[in-house]
N, C-alpha and C positions, 0 to 999 in steps of 0.2 A: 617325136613325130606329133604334128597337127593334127590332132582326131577330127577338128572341127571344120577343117576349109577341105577337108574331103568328103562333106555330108553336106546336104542342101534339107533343111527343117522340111516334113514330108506337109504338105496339107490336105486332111480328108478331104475323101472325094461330094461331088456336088450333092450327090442323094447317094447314102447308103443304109443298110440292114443287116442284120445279125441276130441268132440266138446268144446268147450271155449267160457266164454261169458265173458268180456270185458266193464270194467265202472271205475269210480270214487269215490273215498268217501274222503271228500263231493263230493257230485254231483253239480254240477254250473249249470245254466239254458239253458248257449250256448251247455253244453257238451250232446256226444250220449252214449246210449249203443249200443254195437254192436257185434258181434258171427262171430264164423267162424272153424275149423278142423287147428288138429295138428297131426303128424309125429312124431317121435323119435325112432333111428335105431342106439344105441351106438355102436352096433355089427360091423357097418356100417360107424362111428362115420359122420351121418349126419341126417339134421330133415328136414320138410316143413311145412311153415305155411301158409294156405289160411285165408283171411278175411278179409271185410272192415277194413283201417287203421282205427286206434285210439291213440293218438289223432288225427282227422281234423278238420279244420275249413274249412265247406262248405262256411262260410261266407266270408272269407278272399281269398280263393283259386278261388271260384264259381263250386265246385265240390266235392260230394266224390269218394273216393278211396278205390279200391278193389284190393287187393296184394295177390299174391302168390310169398313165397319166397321158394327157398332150398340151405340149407345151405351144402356146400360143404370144411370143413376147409382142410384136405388132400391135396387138390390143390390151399388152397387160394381164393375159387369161392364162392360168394353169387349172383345167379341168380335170376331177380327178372321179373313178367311179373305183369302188370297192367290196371287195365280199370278203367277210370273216367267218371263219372256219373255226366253231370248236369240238368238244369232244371230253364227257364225263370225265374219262380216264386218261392219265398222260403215262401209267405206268402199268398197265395191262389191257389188253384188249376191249379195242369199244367203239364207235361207229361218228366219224364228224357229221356235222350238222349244219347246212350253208345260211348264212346269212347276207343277206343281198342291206348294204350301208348305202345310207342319203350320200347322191352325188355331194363335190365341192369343186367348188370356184376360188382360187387364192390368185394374189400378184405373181408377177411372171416378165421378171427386165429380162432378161438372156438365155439361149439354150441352155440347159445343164452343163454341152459340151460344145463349142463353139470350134469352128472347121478351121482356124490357124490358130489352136491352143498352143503348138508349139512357140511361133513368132510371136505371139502375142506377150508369152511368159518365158521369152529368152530361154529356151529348151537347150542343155548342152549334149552334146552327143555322150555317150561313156561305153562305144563298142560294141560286140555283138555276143549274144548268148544262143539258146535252141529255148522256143516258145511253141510249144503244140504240135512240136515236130516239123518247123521253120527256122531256116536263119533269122534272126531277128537283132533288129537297132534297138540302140538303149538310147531314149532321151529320157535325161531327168531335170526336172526344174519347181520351181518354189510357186505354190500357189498364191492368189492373192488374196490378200487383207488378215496376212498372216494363218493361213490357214494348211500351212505345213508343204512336205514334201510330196509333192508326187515324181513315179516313172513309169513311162508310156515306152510298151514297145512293138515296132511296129515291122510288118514283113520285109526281110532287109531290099532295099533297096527300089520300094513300095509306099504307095500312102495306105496299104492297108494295114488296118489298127488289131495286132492279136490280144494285146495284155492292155489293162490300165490298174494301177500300184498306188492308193494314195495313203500318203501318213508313212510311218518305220515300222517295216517290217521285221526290226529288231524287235520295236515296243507292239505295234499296232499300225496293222495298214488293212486297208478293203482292198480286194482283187476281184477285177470282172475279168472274166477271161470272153473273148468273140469267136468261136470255133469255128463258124460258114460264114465270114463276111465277104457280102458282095453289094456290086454296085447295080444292081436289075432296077431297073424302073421302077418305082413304086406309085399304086393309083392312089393318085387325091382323096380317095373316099377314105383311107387308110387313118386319117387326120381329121374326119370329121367328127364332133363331138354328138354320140349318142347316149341320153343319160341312161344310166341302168338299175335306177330305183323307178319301177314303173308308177303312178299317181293309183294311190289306192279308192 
């Protein structure tokens, strides 16, 4: 049986949103989970993503980190604002401490995730599994410029996106999981860049 000429490659929808939650598989004992809200406005071709980074090492660092990015490719603009969170003690009780970080401005060619990832990157079908308590499609396909495996799975028979898989999950893979994705309208104001290190 042809998995494939019975599947049409799903493509996100024109503007969506979603909370994200953010882990490892395997999971290592230093690593965190952590969550946070996404944006996507192809109409717009620009996204945001708030939420502790992942990966950090508070260990290495003496901090974590809380990003909001919006990506801007039109102009070349990834505007990024941050606050760093530490805290005395990592191994008994003790109180974080916010630190509000100097915005940045870095280059910015493409969304992070681009609305025909699938097409774009010859997605093959490989079936369906239960994602979040969904039927769910399995596309898996090869990122580019050698930048390994991913699989995307998406509500069966749906372009809504539940999972994203990249790298082996044998060796080492990121998983976002999107547990409320919808396609509601999102205001323009959503994308506008407000810096958040106030001029002292």
């Amino acid at each position: 049986m042809d998995l494939q000429k019975q599947k049409q490659r799903p493509k996100l929808p024109a503007q969506w949103s979603t909370s994200y939650i953010s882990y490892w598989q395997p999971m290592q004992p230093e690593e965190h989970i952590t969550s946070g809200y996404c944006w996507f406005d192809y109409t717009r071709n620009v996204c945001r993503i708030d939420g502790l980074f992942n990966p950090w090492s508070e260990e290495k660092t003496g901090h974590r980190l809380w990003m909001s990015e919006i990506m801007y490719p039109a102009t070349n603009e990834s505007f990024k604002s941050k606050v760093a969170y530490s805290r005395e003690h990592m191994d008994k009780q003790s109180s974080f401490k916010e630190q509000v970080l100097n915005d940045e401005v870095d280059p910015c060619h493409e969304l992070i995730l681009m609305q025909d990832v699938l097409e774009l990157c010859d997605a093959q079908f490989q079936g369906t599994c239960e994602v979040l308590g969904f039927e769910a499609d399995i596309w898996h396909f090869q990122r580019p410029n050698g930048k390994g495996p991913a699989t995307y799975y998406f509500k069966a028979d749906t372009n809504q996106l539940l999972r994203m898989v990249t790298g082996d999950p044998q060796k080492m893979a990121s998983v976002r999981d999107f547990p409320n994705f919808n396609t509601r309208e999102i205001d323009p104001e959503i994308f506008q860049h407000v810096p958040l290190k106030q001029p002292e």
